[in-house]
N, C-alpha and C positions, 0 to 999 in steps of 0.2 A: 351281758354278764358272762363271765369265763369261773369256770368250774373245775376243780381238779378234787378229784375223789381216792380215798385211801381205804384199805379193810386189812381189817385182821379179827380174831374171834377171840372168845373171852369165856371160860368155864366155871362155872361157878355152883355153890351152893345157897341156897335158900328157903326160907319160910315166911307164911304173911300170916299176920294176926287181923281177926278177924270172920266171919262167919261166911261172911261174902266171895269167900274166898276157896271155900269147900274143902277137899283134898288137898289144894297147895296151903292149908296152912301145918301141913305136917314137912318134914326138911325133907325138899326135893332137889332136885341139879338143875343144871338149863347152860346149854350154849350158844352163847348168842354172835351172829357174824356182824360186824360195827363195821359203819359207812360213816366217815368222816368226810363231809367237802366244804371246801374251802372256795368262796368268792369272791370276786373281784371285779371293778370294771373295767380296768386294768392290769396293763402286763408290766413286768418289775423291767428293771433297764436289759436283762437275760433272756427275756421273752417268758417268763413264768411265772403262776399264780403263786405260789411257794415251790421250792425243792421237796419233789414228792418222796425224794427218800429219806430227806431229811424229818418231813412230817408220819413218814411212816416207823422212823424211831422213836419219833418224839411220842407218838401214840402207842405204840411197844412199853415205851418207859413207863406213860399211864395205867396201863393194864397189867404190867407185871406184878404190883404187890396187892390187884384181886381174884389173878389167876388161882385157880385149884384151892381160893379160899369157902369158908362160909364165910358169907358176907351179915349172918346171925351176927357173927364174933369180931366183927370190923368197927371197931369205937368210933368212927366217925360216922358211922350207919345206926348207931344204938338207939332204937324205940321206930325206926325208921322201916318199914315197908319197903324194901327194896324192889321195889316193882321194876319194871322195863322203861316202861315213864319217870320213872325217878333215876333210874341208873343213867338214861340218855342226859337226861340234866347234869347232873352229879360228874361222869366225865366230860360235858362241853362246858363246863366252870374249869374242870381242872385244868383244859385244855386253852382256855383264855388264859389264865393264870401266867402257863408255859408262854404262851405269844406274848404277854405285856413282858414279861423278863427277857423279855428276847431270844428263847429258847429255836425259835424260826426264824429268825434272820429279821432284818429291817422292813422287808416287802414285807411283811405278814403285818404289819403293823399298818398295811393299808386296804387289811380284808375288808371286805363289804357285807358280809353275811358267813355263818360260820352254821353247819346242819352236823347233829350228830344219831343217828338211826341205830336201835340196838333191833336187828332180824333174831326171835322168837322161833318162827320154824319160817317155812317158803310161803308159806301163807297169813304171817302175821307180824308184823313190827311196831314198833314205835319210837318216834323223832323227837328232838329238842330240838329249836331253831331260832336263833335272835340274830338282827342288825349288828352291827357292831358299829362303836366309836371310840377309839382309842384315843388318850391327850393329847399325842402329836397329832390328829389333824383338825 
């Protein structure tokens, strides 16, 4: 399996409801560094999993309209716990999204597994990760 990996980081505000949750359920920040990789078992006719710069846009573009927000105040987060487990979900959808429209080129559309990891501090993250199968194959 071939693996090409992407990062960039993502700032944000937040609050959890809930008790379970102590001190973070009053609005606190959090920066998280996001590990995107892209699999494959297969190399495209270029020799490449995808064009890393082009997926390193394409993940930019993702992230730009929750940079330096509250994500309290993000309507399609409303009633939603924005945890780190939900944010890793939440952008490896949106990130599919981008791949079936063809936002990555045609070889993205013969990924084999797609991992999206939001890094919490040096000592704590957490991953989304599915299979993929896209109509064309």
């Amino acid at each position: 399996m071939y693996t090409v990996c992407i990062r960039d980081h993502l700032m944000i505000a937040h609050s959890f409801r809930g008790e379970g949750f102590g001190p973070a359920q009053r609005l606190h920040g959090a920066t998280y560094v996001i590990d995107v990789e892209f699999r494959s078992t297969a190399l495209d006719d270029h020799g490449v999993v995808v064009d890393i710069a082009r997926a390193a846009d394409l993940l930019r573009s993702e992230l730009e309209p929750l940079s330096y927000r509250n994500l309290d105040e993000v309507p399609e987060f409303a009633g939603r716990n924005t945890t780190t487990e939900f944010l890793a979900h939440a952008l490896f959808e949106r990130l599919i999204a981008r791949i079936e429209k063809g936002d990555l080129g045609s070889a993205a559309r013969q990924l084999a597994s797609l991992r999206v990891t939001l890094h919490e501090s040096h000592v704590a993250w957490a991953s989304y990760e599915r299979s993929l199968r896209f109509a064309s194959q």
